[in-house]
Each structure stands twice: as C-alpha cells, then as structure tokens.
N, C-alpha and C positions, 0 to 999 in steps of 0.2 A: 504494500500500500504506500508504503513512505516513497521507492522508487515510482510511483505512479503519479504522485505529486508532486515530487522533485521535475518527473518529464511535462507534467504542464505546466508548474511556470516555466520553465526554462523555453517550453515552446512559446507561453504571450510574453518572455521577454523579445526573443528573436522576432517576434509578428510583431512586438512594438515599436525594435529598434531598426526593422528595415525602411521605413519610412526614411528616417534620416541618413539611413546610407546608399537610397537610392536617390537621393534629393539632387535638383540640379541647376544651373544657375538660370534666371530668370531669361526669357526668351527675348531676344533684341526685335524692334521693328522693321522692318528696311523700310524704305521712301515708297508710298505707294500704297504702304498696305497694312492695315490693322493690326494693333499692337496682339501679339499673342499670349491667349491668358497660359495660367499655370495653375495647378489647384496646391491647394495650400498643404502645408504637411499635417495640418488638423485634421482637416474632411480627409487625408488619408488614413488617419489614427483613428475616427472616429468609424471607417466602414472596417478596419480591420476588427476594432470591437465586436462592430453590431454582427459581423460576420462569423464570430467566433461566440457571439452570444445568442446567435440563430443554431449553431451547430450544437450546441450546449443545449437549447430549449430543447431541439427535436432529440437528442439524447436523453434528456430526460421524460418527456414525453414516451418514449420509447420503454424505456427501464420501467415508469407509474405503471402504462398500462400491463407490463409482462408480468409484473407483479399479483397485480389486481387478477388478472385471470388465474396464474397460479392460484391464488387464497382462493380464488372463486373456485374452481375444480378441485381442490383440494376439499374444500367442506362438502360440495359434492358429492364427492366420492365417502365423503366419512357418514354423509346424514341426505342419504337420498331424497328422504320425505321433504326434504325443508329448501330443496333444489328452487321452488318460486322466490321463495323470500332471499335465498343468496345472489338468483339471477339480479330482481330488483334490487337491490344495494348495490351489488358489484355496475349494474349500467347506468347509477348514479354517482357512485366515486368516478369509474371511467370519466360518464361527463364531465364531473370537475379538471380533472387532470388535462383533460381537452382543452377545456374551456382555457386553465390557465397558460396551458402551451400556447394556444394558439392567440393571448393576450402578449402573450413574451414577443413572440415573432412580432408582430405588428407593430410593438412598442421597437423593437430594430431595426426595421423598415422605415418607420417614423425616421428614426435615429440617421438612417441612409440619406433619404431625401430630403430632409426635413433641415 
C-alpha cells in the first residue's frame, strides 16, 4: 500500500511539473499578422488536474459500484428470502455513488472550460 502511494504522488508530481518544462517563450508577431496567443501555464495545471480528477472519479465510481454488488450477492446468496429488500437498497446506494460520480466529473469539466 505505502509503495502504491508513494507511485501516485510521484506520478501528480511529474503531471505537475511538466507544464513548466514544456513551457516556451512567448510567440513573436511578424508585420502583417496577429499577434499569436499562448495558453498560460495555469489553464495547463488546471486541465492536468481536472484530468486526473476525472480519472480518479471514474475509478472510484468503479470500485463503489463493484463493491455494492458484491455485498449485494453476497446477502443473497446467505438469505434468499430477503433477495427484494437487498435488491432495493443495493439500486439505491448504487444511485448514490452514481449520482456523486457523475457530480465529480462535471465539477472537472466545469474546471476545463470554465
């Protein structure tokens, strides 16, 4: 576990600091013709984030639900007769975890364009 946290920050250090080592000098105009923009090394900080907190959302999303179905099949299988009442719960937690996944996403999509 500890080497599994040691490799993700190490990985958003490196997602952090390429920005500034792919940075480059500001583009000259020539006579004639519109000055060429450049994006700033923020809005490049800011979609490596949200990029990596879209990846994040949909992994966890991922993990809640595979979970939730285990527990669900697992009572199941231990308490047949009660199979309704675990489906309802289990497709109301599911909901949630959806729900908040897919709040996560759109708050990084916001974070993209926005």
């Amino acid at each position: 576990m500890r080497n599994l946290l040691t490799l993700a920050v190490a990985l958003c250090l490196v997602l952090g600091l390429t920005s500034f080592a792919s940075a480059e000098e500001k583009p000259v105009a020539t006579a004639g013709t519109a000055p060429a923009t450049a994006v700033a090394p923020t809005k490049i900080i800011n979609n490596t984030t949200a990029a990596i907190g879209m990846g994040l959302s949909v992994l966890g999303i991922g993990l809640g639900l595979g979970l939730i179905g285990f527990a669900a099949l697992s009572g199941i299988a231990r308490q047949p007769e009660q199979a309704g009442a675990i489906q309802g719960a289990m497709f109301i937690i599911a909901g949630l975890v959806e729900g908040a996944g897919i709040i996560s996403l759109v708050l990084c999509l916001v974070t993209i364009f926005v």
